[in-house]
N, C-alpha and C positions, 0 to 999 in steps of 0.2 A: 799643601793639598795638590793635588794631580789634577791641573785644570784642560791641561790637552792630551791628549795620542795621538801620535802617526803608527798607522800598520803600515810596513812593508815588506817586500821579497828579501832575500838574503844570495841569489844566486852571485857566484865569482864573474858572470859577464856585466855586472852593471861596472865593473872597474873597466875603461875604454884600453888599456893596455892590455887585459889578459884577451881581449876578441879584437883584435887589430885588422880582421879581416870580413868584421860583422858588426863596422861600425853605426852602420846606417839602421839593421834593423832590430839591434838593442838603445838607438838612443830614445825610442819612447820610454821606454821601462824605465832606462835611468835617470831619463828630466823627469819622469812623476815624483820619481823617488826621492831625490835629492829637492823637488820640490815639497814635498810632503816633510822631511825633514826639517828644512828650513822655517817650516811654522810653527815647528817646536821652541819656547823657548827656550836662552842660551844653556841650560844643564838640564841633562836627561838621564836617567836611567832608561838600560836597553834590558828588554827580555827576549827569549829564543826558548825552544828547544832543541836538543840535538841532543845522540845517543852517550855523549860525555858528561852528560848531566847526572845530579844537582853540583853545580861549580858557581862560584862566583869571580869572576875576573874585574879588577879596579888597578887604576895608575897606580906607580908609575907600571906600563907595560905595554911591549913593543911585539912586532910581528910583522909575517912576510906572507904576500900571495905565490914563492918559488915555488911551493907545492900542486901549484895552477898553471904553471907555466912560465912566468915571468916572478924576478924576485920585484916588487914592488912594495918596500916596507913602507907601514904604518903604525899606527901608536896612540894607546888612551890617554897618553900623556907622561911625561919622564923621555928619557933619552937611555933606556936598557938596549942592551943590543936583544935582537929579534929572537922572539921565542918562536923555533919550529911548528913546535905542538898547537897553537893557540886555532881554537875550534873556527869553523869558517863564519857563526854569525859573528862571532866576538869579532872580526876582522874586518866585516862591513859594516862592523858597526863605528869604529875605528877608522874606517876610510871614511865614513860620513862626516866623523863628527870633524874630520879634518877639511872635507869640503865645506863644511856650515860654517867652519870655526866656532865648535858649540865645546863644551866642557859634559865630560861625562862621568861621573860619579863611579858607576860600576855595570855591568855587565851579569844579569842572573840568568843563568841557563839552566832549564828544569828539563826534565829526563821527557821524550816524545808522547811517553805513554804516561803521561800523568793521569790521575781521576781525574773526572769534572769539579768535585768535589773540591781535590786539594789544587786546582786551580783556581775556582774561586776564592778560596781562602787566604791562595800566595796575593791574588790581586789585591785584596783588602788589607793585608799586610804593607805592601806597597802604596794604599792606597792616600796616606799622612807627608807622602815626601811629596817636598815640596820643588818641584822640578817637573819639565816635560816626560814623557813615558813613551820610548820606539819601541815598537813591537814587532820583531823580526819572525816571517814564516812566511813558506811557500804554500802552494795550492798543489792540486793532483798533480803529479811527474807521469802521468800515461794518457796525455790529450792526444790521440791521434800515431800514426807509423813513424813521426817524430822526437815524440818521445822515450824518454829514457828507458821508459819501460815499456812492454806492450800495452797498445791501444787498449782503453778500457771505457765501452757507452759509457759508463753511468759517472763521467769523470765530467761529461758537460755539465746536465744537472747539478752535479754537486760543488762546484765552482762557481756557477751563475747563484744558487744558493747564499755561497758562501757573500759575496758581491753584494745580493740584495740585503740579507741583513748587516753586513758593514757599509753599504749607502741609507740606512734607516736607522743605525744606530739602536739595532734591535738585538741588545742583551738576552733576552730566552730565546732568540735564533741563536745566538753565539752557542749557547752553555747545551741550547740542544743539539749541534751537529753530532752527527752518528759517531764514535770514538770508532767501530771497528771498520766502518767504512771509510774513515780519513785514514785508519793504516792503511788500508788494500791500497789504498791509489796513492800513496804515499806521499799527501798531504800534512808534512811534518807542522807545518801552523797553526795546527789545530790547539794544541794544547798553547799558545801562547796565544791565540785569540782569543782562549777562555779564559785565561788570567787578564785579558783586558777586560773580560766579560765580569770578572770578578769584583773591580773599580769599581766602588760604588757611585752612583751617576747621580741629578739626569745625565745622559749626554744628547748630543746633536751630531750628525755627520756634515761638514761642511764640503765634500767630495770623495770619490768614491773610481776607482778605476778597475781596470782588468786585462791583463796581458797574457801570452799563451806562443811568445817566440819560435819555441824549439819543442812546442810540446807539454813544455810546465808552464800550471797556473802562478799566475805574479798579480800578489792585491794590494791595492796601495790605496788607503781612506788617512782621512784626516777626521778626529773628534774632539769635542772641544765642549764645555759646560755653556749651556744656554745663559 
């Protein structure tokens, strides 16, 4: 049974080589993160969305941030030489598990636009293994004339949103965040915060953060059964 979660971000600047020149004001983001990993125990399953979904990647299998700027290879485990293609959560998930020294099972990546529906369903599927559960997804990409996308008001709200119910461990805030409003602002974690939302609980949030670097939202809680 799935006794804990970490949610985290997935952006390419929590590795300190791919922002060599931005190292002071991403290392909050990545001591949350790496800390919130770390309270996982040692074998997790990771979930994400991203647009190469439904995919499942498990060891042995290798990979590189070249595509980022710097080749800095990583690995679920095995010694394959680096596969180009490997989607970018599967990659941080894979640098993490090599910071934790954790062991990770497999990597399910479900398509951005999932239902709520069939996100909760993936969760309760997942919800018998017996192993910690990282939940990889970013927040809005259009906080302000720094982000990636134009400025969008309604990306504060919906981020502070997002925060509160993952510092309360509030499941019908998860499963009700708005699906077409977390596209607009391109809020890809949405659909992997509903499959956490899907784990059958109780839970408890044992911390809870919020980061916003370069424009995008970065959430990082830790949940854990009371």
């Amino acid at each position: 049974m799935i006794t804990r979660a970490a949610v985290v971000p997935h952006p390419p600047l929590l590795v300190p080589e791919l922002v060599a020149g931005a190292a002071a004001e991403t290392e909050p983001v990545r001591s949350a993160t790496l800390a919130a990993a770390g309270k996982l125990p040692g074998q997790w399953i990771a979930v994400a969305a991203d647009d190469s979904g439904p995919a499942t990647f498990a060891p042995p299998m290798s990979g590189t941030f070249l595509g980022y700027g710097v080749d800095v290879p990583v690995s679920l485990g095995g010694a394959l030489p680096p596969d180009a293609g490997i989607p970018l959560p599967v990659l941080i998930t894979a640098w993490l598990r090599e910071q934790c020294a954790a062991e990770v099972s497999r990597v399910e990546i479900v398509p951005r636009d999932l239902p709520v529906p069939d996100c909760v369903s993936f969760g309760r599927r997942l919800a018998e293994e017996d192993c910690g559960l990282l939940v990889l997804g970013d927040g809005s990409t259009r906080h302000g004339p720094r982000s990636p996308g134009s400025g969008d008001e309604r990306s504060g709200p919906f981020d502070s949103l997002v925060h509160t119910v993952l510092a309360a461990a509030d499941v019908d805030g998860l499963l009700g965040l708005d699906v077409d409003l977390a596209r607009e602002l391109g809020a890809q974690g949405r659909a992997a915060w509903q499959v956490l939302a899907g784990v059958p609980g109780p839970w408890r949030c044992t911390g809870a953060e919020f980061f916003a670097p370069f424009g995008v939202g970065y959430h990082v809680a830790v949940w854990e059964r009371p």
